[in-house]
C-alpha positions in Angstrom: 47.5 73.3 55.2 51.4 73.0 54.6 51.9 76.5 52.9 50.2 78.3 50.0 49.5 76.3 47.1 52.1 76.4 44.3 51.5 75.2 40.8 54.6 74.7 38.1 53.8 74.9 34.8 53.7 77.6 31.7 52.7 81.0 31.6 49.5 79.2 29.8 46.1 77.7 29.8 47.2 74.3 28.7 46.0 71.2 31.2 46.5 73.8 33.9 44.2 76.1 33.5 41.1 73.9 35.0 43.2 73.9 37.9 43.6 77.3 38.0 39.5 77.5 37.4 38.8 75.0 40.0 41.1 76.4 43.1 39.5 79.9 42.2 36.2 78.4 43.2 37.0 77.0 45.7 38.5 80.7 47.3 42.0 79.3 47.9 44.9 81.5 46.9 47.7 80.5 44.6 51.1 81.1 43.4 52.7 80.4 40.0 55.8 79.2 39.1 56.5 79.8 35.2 58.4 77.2 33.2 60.4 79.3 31.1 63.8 77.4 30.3 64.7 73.7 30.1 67.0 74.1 32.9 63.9 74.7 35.4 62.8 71.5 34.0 65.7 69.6 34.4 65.8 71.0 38.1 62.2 69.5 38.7 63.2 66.5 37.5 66.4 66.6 39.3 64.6 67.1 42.4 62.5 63.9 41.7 59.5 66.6 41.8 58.0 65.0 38.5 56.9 61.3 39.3 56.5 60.7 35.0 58.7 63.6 33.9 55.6 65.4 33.4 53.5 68.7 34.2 51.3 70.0 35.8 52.6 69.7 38.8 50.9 71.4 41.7 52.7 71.3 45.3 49.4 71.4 47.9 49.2 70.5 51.8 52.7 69.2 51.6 52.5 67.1 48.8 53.7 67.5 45.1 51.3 66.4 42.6 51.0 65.6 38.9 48.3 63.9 36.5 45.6 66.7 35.8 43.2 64.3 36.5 44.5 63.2 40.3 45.1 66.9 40.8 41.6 67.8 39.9 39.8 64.8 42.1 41.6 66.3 45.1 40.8 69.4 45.0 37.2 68.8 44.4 37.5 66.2 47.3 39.4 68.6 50.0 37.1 71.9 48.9 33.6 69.9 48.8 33.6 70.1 45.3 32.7 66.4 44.6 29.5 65.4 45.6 28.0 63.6 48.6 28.5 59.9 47.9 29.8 57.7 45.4 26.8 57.7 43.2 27.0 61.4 42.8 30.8 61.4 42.6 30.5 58.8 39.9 28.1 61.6 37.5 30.5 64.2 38.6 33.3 62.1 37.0 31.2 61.2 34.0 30.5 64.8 33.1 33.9 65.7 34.4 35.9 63.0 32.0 34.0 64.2 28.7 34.5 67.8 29.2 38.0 67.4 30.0 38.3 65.2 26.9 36.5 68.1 24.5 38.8 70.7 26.2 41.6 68.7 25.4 40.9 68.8 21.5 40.8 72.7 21.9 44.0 73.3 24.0 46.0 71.5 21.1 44.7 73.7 18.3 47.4 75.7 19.2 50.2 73.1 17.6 48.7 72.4 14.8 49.9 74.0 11.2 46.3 73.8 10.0 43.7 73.7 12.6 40.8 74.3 9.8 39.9 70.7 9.9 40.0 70.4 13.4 37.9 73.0 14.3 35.4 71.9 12.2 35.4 68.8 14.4 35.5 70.2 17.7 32.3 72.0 16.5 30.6 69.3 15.3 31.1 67.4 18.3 30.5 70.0 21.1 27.2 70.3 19.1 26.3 66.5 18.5 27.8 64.3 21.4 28.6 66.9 24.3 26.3 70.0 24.6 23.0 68.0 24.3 24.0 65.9 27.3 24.5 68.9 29.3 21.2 70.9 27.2 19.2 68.1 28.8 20.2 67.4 32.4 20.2 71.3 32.8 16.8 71.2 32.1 15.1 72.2 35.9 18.0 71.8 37.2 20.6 74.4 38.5 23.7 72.2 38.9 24.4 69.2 37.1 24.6 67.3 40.4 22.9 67.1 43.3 21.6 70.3 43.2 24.7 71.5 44.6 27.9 73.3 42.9 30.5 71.2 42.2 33.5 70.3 39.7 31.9 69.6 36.7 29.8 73.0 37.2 33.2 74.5 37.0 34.4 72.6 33.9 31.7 73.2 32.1 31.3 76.9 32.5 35.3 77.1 31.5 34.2 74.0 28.6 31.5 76.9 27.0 33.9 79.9 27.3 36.4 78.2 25.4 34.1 76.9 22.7 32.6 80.6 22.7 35.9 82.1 21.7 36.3 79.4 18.6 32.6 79.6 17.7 30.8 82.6 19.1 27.1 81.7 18.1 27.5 77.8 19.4 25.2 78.2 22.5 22.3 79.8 20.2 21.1 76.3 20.6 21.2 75.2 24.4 19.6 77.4 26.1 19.7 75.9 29.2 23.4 75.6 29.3 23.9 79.5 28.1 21.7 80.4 30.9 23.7 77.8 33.6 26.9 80.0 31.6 24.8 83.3 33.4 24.1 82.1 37.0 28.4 80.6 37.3 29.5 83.8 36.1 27.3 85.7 38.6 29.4 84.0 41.4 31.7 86.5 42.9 34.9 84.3 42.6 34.2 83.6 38.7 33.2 87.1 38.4 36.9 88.3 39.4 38.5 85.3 37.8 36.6 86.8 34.3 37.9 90.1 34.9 41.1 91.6 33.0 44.4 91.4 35.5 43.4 88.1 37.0 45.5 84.6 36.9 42.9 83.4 34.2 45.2 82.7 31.1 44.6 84.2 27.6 44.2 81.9 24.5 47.9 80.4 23.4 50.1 82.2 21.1 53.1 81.5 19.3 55.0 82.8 21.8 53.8 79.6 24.3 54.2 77.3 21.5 57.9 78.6 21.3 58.7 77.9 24.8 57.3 74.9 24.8 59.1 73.9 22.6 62.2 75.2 24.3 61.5 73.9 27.6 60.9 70.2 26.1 63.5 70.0 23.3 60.7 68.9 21.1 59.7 69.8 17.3 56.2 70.9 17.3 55.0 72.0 13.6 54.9 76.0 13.1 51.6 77.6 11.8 
């Protein structure tokens, strides 16, 4: 490995954050470089460091990568995180792709003036389209895939903390997936990821939304 893995982006959960979940499973130490003005921005892009002008970007065994997604797959692929063919790595990415996509809808809560509405969506989904898929295939089984950890293990445990903090009661009805919540959490590297002090980011604030906006010259509506 060409150095210690670096990640650029804010001092935030945001896209990075199952990054930061995923490299703490798989044990490998990181260090973070805060976006905190537009110059460091401008220095990235400067630097050609951002292929679309865009973070995450996480610099890792001498390469410099962006696109959550891309960033994810190769971590899961160098740390054994990803199955152990193409048939598993194809349910990884199935389960992977919709819990990134109901993760997404929380991150952005944080912009909007009135997230009422939206919460009430995110909750109806989780509970209608995304838990039961996971309620069901957790059913005898400890992992979703393979019987072994992988990626999507990790998404989803991070997938039902999040919801947890918007709806504390949603799991009353899944069982399964609150006890598959019990046996991640029990893993010594989650366990001190969960603890107070760690890199595991706290919810956004106004104080993130303000340097956002900062560090991208862009008018995102205030609460």
């Amino acid at each position: 490995m060409a150095g210690k893995v670096v990640l650029h982006y804010f001092n935030g959960r945001g896209k990075m954050e199952s990054i930061r979940w995923l490299l703490t499973v798989a044990e490998v130490e990181f260090d973070e470089v805060f976006l905190t003005t537009r110059e460091q921005y401008e220095k990235l892009l400067s630097d050609g460091a951002l292929m679309f002008q865009q973070v995450p970007m996480v610099e890792i065994d001498g390469m410099k990568l962006i696109q959550t997604r891309a960033i994810l797959n190769y971590i899961a692929e160098r740390y054994n995180l990803h199955g152990k063919d193409i048939k598993e790595r194809a349910m990884i990415n199935m389960y992977s792709e919709g819990l990134l996509d109901l993760m997404e809808m929380i991150m952005t809560l944080f912009m909007s003036p009135d997230p009422t509405a939206k919460l009430a969506n995110i909750e109806s989904k989780a509970k209608e389209r995304y838990l039961p898929v996971f309620e069901k295939v957790l059913s005898g089984s400890i992992y979703l895939v393979g019987g072994k950890l992988s990626c999507a293990d990790v998404q989803l445990l991070e997938c039902t903390l999040m919801l947890e903090e918007k709806f504390p009661a949603i799991l009353a009805d899944f069982r399964n997936v609150k006890s598959f919540q019990g046996r991640m959490t029990r893993i010594p590297a989650i366990g001190r990821f969960l603890q107070p002090g760690s890199k595991r980011k706290p919810q956004p604030d106004e104080s993130l939304l303000k340097t956002v906006r900062e560090v991208f010259q862009f008018n995102i509506p205030s609460k």
